[in-house]
Every structure is written in C-alpha cells, then in structure tokens.
MARGUVO-837743 format. One record per residue: residue in one letter; x, y, z of N, C-alpha, C in turn. Coordinates in pm, whole numbers, plus 32768, in hexadecimal, padded with zeros to 4 digits. Atoms other than C-alpha are relative to their C-alpha. Last residue first. Layout:
AXYZXYZXYZ;...
REM end
This chain:
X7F5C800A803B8926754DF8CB7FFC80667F76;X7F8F803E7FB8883D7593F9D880957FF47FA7;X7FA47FCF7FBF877176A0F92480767FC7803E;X7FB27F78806C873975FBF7CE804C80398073;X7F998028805586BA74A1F893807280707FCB;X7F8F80377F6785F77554F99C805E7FDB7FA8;X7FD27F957FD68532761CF83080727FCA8072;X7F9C7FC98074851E74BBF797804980898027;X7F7B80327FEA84827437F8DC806F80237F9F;X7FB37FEB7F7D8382755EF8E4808D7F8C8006;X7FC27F3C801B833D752EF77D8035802D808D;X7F9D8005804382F573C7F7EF804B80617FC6;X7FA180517F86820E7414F91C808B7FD57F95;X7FC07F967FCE815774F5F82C80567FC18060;X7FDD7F90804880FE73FFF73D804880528057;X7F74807F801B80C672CFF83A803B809B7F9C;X7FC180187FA47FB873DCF8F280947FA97FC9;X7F9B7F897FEE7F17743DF788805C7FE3807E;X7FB87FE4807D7F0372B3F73A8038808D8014;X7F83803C80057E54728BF869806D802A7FC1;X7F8C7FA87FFE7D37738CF85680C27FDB7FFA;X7FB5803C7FCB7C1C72A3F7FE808E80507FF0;X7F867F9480267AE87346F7F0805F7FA4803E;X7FE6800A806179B07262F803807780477FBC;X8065800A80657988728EF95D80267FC17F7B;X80487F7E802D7A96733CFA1E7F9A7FCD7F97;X8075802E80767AE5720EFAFB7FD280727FD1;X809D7FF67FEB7C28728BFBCC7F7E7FD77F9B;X80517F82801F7D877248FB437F687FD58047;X7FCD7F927F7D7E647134FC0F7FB480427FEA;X800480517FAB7DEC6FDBFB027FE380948098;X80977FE080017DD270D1F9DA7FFD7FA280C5;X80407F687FF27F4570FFFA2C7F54802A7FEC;X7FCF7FD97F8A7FC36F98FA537FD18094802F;X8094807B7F9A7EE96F34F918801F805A807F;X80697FB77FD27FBB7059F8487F997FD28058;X7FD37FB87FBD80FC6FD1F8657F9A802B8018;X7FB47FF67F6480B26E70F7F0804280868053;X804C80017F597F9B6F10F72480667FA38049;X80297FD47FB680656FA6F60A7FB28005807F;X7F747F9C7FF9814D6ECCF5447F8F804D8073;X7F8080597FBA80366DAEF55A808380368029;X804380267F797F096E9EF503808B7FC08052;X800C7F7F7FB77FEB6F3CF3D47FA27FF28095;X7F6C7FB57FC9802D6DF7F352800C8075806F;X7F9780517F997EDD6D80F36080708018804B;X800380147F707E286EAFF2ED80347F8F8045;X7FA57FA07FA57F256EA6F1A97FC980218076;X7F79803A7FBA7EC46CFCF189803A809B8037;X800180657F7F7D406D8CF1A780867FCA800D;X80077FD77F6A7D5A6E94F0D07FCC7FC3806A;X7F787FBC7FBF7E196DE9EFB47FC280818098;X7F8580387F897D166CCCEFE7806B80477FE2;X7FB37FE380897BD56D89EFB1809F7FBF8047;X7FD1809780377B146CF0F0E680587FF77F4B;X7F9880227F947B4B6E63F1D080027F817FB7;X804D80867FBB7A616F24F0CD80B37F928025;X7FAE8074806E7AE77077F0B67FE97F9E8058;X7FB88009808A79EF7180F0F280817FC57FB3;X802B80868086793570D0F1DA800A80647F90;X80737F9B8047795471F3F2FF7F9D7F8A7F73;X80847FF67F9779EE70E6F3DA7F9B804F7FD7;X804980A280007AE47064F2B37F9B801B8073;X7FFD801280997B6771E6F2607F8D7F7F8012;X809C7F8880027B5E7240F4057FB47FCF7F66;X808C80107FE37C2B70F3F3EC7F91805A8015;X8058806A80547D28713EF2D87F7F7FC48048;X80257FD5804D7D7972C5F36A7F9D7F5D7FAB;X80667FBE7FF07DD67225F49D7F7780267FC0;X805A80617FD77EA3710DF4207FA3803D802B;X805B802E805A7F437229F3407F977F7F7FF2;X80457F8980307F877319F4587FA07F9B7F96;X80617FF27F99803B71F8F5287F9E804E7FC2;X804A80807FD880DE7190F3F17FA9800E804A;X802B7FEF8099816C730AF3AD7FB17F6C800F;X805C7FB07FEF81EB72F5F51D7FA780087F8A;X8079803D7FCA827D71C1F4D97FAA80788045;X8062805B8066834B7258F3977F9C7FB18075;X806A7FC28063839E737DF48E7F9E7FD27FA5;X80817FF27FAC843F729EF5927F9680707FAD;X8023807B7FB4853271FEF4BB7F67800B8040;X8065805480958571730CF3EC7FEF7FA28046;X80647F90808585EA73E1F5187F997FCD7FB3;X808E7FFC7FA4868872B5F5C17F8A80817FCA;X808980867FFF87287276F4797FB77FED8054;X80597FF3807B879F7408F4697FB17F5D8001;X80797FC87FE7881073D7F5F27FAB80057F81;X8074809B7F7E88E07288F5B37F7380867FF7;X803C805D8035898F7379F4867FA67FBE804E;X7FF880667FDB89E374B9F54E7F9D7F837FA8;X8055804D7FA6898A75EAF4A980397F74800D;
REM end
C-alpha cells in the first residue's frame, strides 16, 4: 500500500472516531450522565467541539430541521468513507 494513502487512511479514520466520540459525549452530557463542569470533560468536550464543528456547522446549516435528532455527524461520516473509497479508486 502506498504510504500518502495509509496516512490519509489514518488520517481520516482518527476524525471519524472523533466525530463518533463528540457524538457519543453529548447524548452522555444531554442525558446527565456525565456532568459537563468536571474539568477533564469539559477540556475533552472542548477539543472534540473545536476539531468537529467547523465541518459539521456547514452541514447542520443545509440539513432539514428534524427536531431533536441531529443527523449531521452520520452525513460527515458517510461523506468521508465515500471520500476514502474515491481516494482508493483513483489512485
């Protein structure tokens, strides 16, 4: 395997794994089972807000209002597995 493709690989896998685990930390902090003023989960929802909503604003911004469901995150997910797949076939 081509080296550039294995760090785009790991590149785009470790922010898929981010996108999952900014997900996973606010259903966690909206249910109130982990309190959001503990300060290692408030600097790791920082990080993980600041890595993840400049791509994801632009996409809640286009999606339709489904309520309290926020589907974003799967749309950036599959739009990146789709660029990893264009990536594999082109080169």
């Amino acid at each position: 395997m081509n080296p550039l493709l294995w760090l785009f690989d790991t590149v785009v896998s470790l922010y898929i794994w981010m996108v999952v685990a900014q997900a996973v930390l606010s259903l966690l902090i909206g249910f109130g089972i982990v309190n959001a003023r503990q300060p290692l989960v408030s600097s790791i929802g920082e990080f993980l807000y600041r890595v993840t909503e400049p791509v994801l604003a632009p996409i809640r911004r286009r999606m339709p209002n489904l309520g309290p469901v926020d589907i974003s995150p799967m749309v950036l997910i599959i739009g990146l597995l789709f660029l990893m797949r264009l990536v594999h076939w082109v080169f």
